[in-house]
NUVO-471110 format. One line per 4 residues: number of its first residue (from 1); for each residue x, y, z of C-alpha. Coordinates in steps of 0.02 Angstrom, whole numbers, plus 50000, padded with zeros to 5 digits. Layout:
NUM	X,Y,Z ~ ...
REM end
This chain:
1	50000,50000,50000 ~ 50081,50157,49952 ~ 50080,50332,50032 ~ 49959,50462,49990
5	50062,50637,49956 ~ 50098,50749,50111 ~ 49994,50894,50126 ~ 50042,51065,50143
9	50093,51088,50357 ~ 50123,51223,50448 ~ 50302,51233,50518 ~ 50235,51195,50722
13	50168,51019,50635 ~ 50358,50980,50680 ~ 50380,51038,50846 ~ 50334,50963,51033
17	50209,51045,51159 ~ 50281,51031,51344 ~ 50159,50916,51378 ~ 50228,50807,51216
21	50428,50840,51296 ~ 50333,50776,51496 ~ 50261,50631,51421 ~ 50423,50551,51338
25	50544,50603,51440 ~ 50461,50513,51559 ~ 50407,50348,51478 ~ 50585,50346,51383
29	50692,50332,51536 ~ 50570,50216,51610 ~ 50588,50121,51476 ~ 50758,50133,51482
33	50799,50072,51639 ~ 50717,49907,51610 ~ 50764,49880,51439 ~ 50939,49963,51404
37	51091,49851,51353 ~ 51192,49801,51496 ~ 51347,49708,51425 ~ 51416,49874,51339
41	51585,49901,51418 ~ 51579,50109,51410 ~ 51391,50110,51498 ~ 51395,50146,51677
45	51248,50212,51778 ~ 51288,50412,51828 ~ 51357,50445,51986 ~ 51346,50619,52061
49	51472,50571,52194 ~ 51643,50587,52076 ~ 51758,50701,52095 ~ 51826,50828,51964
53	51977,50674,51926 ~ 51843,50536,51921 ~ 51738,50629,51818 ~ 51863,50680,51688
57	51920,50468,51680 ~ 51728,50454,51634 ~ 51748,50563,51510 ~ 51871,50502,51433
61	51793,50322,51424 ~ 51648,50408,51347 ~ 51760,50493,51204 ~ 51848,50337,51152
65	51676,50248,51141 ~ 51600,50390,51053 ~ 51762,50371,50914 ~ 51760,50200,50889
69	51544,50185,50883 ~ 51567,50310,50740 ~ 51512,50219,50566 ~ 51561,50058,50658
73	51435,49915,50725 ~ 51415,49889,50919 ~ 51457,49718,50902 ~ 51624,49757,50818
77	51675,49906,50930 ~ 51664,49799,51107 ~ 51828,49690,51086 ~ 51917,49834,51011
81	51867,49951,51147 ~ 51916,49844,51282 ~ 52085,49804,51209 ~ 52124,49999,51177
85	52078,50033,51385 ~ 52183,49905,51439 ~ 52322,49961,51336 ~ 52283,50141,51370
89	52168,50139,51525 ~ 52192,50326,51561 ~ 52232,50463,51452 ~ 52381,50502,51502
93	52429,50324,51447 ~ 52383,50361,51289 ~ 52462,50532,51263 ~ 52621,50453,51332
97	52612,50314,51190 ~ 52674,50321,51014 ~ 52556,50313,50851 ~ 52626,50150,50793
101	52562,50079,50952 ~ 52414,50156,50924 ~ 52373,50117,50732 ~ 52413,49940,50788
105	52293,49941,50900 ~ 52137,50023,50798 ~ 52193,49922,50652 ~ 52041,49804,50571
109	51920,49977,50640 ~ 51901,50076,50494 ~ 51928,50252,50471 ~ 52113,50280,50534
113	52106,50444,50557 ~ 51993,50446,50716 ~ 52134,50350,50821 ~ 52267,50471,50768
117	52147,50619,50823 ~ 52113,50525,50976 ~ 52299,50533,51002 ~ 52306,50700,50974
121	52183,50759,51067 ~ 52256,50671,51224 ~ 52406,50752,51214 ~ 52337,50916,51181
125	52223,50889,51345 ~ 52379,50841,51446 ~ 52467,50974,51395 ~ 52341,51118,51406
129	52219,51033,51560 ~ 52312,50924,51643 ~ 52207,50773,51562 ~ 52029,50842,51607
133	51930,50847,51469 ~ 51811,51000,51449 ~ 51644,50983,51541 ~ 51516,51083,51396
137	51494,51042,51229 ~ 51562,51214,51169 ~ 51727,51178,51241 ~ 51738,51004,51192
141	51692,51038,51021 ~ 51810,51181,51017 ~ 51969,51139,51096 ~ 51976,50959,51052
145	52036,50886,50901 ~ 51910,50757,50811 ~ 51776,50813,50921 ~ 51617,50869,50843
149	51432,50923,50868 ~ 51373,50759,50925 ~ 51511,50692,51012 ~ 51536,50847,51120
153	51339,50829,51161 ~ 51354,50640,51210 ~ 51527,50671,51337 ~ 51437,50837,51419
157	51287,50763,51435 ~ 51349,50546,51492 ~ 51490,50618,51567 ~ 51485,50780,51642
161	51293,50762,51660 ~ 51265,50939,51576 ~ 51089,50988,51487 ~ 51151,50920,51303
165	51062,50863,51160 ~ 51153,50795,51021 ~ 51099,50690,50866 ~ 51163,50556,50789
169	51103,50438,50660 ~ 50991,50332,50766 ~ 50929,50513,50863 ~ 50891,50603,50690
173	50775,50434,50637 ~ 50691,50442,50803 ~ 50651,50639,50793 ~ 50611,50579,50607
177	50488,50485,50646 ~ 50408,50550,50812 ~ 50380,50729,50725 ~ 50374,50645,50537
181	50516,50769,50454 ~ 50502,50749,50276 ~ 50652,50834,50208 ~ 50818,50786,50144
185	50930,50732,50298 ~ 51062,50788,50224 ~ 51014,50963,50207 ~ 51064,51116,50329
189	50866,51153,50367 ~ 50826,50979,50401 ~ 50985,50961,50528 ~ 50954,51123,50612
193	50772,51054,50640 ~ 50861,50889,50708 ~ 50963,50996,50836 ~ 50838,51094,50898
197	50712,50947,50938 ~ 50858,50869,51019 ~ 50910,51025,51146 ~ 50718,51054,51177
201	50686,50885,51231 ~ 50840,50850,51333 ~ 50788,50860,51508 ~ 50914,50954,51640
205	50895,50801,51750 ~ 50952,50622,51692 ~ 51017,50703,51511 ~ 51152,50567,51462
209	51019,50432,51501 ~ 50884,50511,51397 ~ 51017,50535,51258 ~ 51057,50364,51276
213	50895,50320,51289 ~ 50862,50381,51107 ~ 50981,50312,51045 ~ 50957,50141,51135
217	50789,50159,51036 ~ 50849,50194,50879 ~ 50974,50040,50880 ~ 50826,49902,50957
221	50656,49955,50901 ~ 50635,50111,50802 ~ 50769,50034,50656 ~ 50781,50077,50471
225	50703,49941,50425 ~ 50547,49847,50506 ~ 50528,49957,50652 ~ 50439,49874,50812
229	50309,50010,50834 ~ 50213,49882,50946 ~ 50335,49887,51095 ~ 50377,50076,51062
233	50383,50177,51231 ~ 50337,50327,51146 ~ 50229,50243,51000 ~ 50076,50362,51079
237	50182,50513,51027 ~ 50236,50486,50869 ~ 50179,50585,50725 ~ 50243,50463,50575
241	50134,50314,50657 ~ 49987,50421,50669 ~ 49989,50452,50509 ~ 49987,50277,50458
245	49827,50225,50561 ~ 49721,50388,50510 ~ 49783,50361,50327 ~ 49732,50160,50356
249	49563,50209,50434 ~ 49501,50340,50295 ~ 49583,50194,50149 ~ 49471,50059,50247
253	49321,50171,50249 ~ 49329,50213,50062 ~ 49347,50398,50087 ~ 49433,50480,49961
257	49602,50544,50010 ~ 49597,50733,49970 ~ 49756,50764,49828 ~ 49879,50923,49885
261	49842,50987,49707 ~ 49665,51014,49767 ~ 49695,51120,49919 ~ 49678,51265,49872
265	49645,51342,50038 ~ 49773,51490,50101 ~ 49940,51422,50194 ~ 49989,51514,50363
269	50151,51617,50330 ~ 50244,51504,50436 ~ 50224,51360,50309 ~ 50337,51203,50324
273	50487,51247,50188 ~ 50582,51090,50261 ~ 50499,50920,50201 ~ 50492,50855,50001
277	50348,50801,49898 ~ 50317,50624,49956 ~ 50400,50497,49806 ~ 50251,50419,49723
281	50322,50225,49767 ~ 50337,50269,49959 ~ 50247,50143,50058 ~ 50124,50188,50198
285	50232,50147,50337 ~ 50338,50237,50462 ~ 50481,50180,50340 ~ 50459,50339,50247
289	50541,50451,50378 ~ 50681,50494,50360 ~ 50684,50528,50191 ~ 50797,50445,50093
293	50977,50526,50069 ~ 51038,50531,49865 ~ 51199,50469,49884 ~ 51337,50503,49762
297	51424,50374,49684 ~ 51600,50336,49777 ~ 51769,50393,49647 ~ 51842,50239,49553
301	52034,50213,49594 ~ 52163,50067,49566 ~ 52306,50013,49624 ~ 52416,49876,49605
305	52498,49775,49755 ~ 52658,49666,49763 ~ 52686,49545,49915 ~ 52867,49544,49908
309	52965,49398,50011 ~ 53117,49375,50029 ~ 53193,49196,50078 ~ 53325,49077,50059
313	53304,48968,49908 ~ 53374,48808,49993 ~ 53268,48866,50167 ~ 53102,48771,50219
317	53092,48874,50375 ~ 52946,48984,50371 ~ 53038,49091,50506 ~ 53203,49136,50399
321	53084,49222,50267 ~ 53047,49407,50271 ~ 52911,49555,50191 ~ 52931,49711,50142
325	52820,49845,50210 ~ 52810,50041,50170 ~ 52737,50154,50283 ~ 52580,50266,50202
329	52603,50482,50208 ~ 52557,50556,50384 ~ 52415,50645,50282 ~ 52271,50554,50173
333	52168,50394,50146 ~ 52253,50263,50290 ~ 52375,50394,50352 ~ 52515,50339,50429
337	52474,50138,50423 ~ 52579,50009,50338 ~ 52567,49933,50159 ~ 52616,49816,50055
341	52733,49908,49905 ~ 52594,49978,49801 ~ 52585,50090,49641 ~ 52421,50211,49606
345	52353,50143,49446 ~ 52254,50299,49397 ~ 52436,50424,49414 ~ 52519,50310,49328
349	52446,50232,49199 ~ 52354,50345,49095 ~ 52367,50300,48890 ~ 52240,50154,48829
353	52246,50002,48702 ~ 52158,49972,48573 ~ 52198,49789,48598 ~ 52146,49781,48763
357	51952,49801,48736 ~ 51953,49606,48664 ~ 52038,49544,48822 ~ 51925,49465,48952
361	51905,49570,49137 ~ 51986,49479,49274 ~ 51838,49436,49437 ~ 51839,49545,49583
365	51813,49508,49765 ~ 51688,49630,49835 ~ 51735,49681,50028 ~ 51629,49812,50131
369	51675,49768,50296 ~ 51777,49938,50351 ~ 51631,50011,50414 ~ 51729,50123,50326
373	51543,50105,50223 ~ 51372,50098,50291 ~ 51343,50095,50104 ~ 51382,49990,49969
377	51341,50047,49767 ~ 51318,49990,49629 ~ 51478,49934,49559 ~ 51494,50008,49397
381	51624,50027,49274 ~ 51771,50125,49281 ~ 51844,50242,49139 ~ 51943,50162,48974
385	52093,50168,49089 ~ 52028,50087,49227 ~ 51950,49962,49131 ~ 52143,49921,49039
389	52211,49935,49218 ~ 52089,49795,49294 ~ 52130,49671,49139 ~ 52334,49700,49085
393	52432,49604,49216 ~ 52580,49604,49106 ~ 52564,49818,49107 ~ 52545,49821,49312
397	52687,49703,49339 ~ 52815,49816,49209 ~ 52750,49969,49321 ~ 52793,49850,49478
401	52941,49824,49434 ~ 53001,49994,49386 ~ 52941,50075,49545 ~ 53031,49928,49653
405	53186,49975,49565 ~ 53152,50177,49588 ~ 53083,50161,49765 ~ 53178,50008,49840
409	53334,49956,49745 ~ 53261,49814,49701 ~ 53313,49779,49512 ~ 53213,49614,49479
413	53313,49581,49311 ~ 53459,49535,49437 ~ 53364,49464,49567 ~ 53367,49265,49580
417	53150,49267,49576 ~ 53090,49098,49641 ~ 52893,49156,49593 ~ 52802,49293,49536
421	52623,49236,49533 ~ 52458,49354,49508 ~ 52334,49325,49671 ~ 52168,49399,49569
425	52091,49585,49622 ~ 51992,49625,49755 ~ 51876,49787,49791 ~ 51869,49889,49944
429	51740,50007,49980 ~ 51792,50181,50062 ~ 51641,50303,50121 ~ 51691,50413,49942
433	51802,50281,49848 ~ 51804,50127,49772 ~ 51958,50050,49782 ~ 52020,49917,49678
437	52184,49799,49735 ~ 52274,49722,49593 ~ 52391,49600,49698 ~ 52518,49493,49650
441	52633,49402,49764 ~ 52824,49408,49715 ~ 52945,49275,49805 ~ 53140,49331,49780
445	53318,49211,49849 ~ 53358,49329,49986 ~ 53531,49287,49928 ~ 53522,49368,49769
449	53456,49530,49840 ~ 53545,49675,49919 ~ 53466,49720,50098 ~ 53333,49861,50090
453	53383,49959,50256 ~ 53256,49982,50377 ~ 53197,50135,50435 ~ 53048,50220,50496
457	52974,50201,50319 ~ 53023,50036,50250 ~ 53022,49892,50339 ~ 53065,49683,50325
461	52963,49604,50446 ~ 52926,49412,50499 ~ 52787,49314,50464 ~ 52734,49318,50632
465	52746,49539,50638 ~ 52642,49565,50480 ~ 52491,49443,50567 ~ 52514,49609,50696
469	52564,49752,50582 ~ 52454,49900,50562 ~ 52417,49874,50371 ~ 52232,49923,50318
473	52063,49818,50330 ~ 52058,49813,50122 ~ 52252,49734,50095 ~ 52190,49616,50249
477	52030,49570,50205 ~ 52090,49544,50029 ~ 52239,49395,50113 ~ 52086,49341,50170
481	51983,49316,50029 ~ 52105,49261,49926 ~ 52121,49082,50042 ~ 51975,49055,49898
485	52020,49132,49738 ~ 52069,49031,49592 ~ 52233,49122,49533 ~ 52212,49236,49380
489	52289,49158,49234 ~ 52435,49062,49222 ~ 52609,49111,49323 ~ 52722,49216,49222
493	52878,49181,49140 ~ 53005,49269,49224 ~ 53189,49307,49201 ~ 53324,49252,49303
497	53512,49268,49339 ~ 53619,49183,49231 ~ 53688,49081,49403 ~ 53538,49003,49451
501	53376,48938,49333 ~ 53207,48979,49372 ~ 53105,48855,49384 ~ 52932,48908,49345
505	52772,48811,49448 ~ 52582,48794,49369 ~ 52464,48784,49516 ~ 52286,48795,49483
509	52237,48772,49656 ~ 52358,48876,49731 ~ 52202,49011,49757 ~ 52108,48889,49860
513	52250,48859,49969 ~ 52299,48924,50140 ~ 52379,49099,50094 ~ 52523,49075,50216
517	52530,48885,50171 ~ 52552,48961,49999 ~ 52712,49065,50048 ~ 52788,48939,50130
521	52782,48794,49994 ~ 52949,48772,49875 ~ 52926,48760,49677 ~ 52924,48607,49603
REM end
């Protein structure tokens, strides 16, 4: 059953009456307090008693959870939370530490740059504060770094107990719903609307439980999808449901539902200018609020990856081999986090084939766990380029290999290579990018290979340090995946030294084998 159009409102058809505010304030925390989530590590009960130090620890623990919750499930930000406080239980221990500890720590969380920010910001408190976090949301959002709108209105209000709101995206679909707001939630009237519900309706006592409370309520009941109106606290005030049941009742009665074109009765001045025309396929459920965001497609980008290792060629011990890592810019996508040696397709490649368009595209492996996405698109395809970058492995590897020599040293015409075998492609979705790996996994005699030296930007590591390294979600998920991947094409032919032949191994299963199982195994 679909929607009948919205008609024209006047601008108070948004807003609460005190009474309205009374009413779920009250049965909100009531229902809070019977139904909220217990096992969440950063959810304590608020205790009047602390002192100014006490308070400030709370308020940390409330940042950090604030951090990690953003874009990122519940369920995935418990065990990552209580690894980070007992590594850095205070924040002092965590202004005191160094970002590689750090990275290491959020790595597998998504969006890198909160946990440097949270780093920063700890220091800058410790410096400037002693380690006491600001108690309003005006200073918070001010003076620390990372900290915005909402977050500084969830630590004043959970922590500091101060009269708060803030909104986030389980608060905006509650206020959605309970005052049915109609216009894009992306826009600057529609937010502003948001906020101003949520600093009406915060109450000055118990205002980090009601906040929670909203949200608790967004996350367990009032969800995007199938929303349990029945067990609603607050079903009695909510403008998006009544308009459902009047809407049923007039439908049931076979009363014709009056068209907006047909009104043409004067609108007060103080008109609602904030909701859209209703789409004509909405269905007549509270599902229709919010309004659906458009969402622009993320950028296309490539890149091609070599897992370089370096090992013995008469060694069977997993532990004598060794991988090179580069450390990413301090600035950027995955600031700061370590990598596998990796070329940008779309800098470097930029002229096209004609011969390419008859060649066949190599399969992709899809991954959208980074959080890094609440969204995935349709995949669609990339430019000429892009399209000769994602099917010439003989092109990527001749750009390999020339920035190996350029970057590393690492002249592979000299080198005694023991394999060189593509691993297949696989696609990691960013919030605004979709990235594309093109990885290949390179296996050189360390003996025919002059030492890289190590320093704080290039590293050889063990097999046992890169299963700890900080090196992003996609290049891990992507080891991952490929434990299933049929190979792409044959192994190369590759050149050699004149000392030592090459032998050269076909292994159609190797994609379906253990990755590390993989490294480990000797050619033929």
């Amino acid at each position: 059953m679909t929607a009948p159009k919205l008609h024209r409102h006047l601008a108070s058809y948004h807003k609460f009456s005190e009474i309205e505010r009374q009413q779920i304030q009250k049965d909100l925390l009531k229902w809070f307090d019977l139904e909220k989530r217990t096992h969440l590590p950063w959810r304590k009960e608020f205790d009047h008693t602390l002192d100014t130090e006490q308070r400030a620890q709370r308020a940390y623990e409330v940042w950090v959870s604030e951090i990690m919750l953003q874009q990122t499930q519940v369920a995935t930000t418990i065990p990552y939370y209580n690894k980070w406080m007992t590594s850095f239980p205070t924040i002092h221990d965590l202004a005191k530490a160094d970002i590689e500890t750090v990275n290491k720590l959020w790595a597998g969380l998504g969006y890198y740059s909160r946990a440097r920010r949270l780093w920063e910001g700890a220091q800058k408190i410790c410096r400037e504060s002693n380690g006491v976090l600001p108690n309003t949301a005006k200073s918070l959002e001010e003076k620390v770094p990372g900290v915005g709108r909402y977050t500084a209105g969830a630590i004043a209000s959970i922590a500091w107990g101060q009269q708060a709101g803030t909104v986030d995206g389980n608060i905006a679909r509650v206020y959605s719903r309970l005052r049915a707001i109609g216009g894009d939630p992306k826009g600057k009237s529609t937010i502003e609307l948001q906020w101003a519900l949520a600093d009406y309706m915060v109450p000055q006592d118990r205002p980090g439980d009601f906040n929670q409370a909203l949200m608790e309520l967004g996350a367990t009941l009032c969800t995007p999808q199938k929303p349990d109106c029945k067990h609603c606290p607050v079903q009695k005030n909510c403008r998006a449901l009544e308009e459902v049941k009047s809407t049923q009742k007039l439908l049931s009665s076979e009363k014709r539902v009056k068209d907006e074109s047909d009104d043409e009765s004067e609108v007060d001045i103080e008109e609602c200018h904030v909701c859209l025309p209703n789409d004509i396929d909405d269905e007549l459920s509270v599902t229709r609020y919010p309004r659906k965001a458009v969402k622009k497609a993320p950028r296309e980008e490539e890149c091609a990856v070599c897992i370089v290792e370096k090992k013995p060629a008469d060694s069977k011990n997993p532990l004598d081999s060794k991988f090179l890592l580069v450390k990413r810019p301090k600035t950027g996508l995955l600031a700061g986090l370590w990598e596998f040696p990796s070329v940008e397709l779309n800098e470097t490649c930029v002229a096209e084939k004609k011969s390419a368009k008859k060649r066949k595209p190599s399969k992709a492996v899809v991954s959208s766990d980074d959080s890094e996405d609440d969204y995935v698109p349709e995949q669609k395809s990339g430019s000429p380029t892009l399209k000769l970058l994602a099917k010439d492995s003989d092109e990527r590897q001749a750009i390999m290999g020339k920035h190996l020599m350029t970057t590393f040293d690492i002249d592979l015409d000299s080198c005694n290579i023991l394999r060189r075998t593509e691993l297949g492609s696989v696609v990691h979705l960013f919030s605004h990018i979709r990235k594309t790996y093109h990885m290949e996994y390179l296996e050189i005699d360390a003996d025919s290979i002059d030492d890289v030296e190590d320093t704080d930007q290039v590293q050889w590591i063990s097999r046992d340090e890169l299963a700890l390294a900080a090196i992003p979600t996609g290049l891990k998920k992507g080891i991952k995946l490929m434990e299933n991947l049929a190979t792409v094409g044959a192994e190369k032919k590759i050149k050699s030294t004149p000392r030592k032949k090459v032998k050269i191994e076909k292994d159609p299963a190797a994609g379906t084998r253990n990755l590390l199982s993989f490294f480990q195994q000797k050619p033929k």
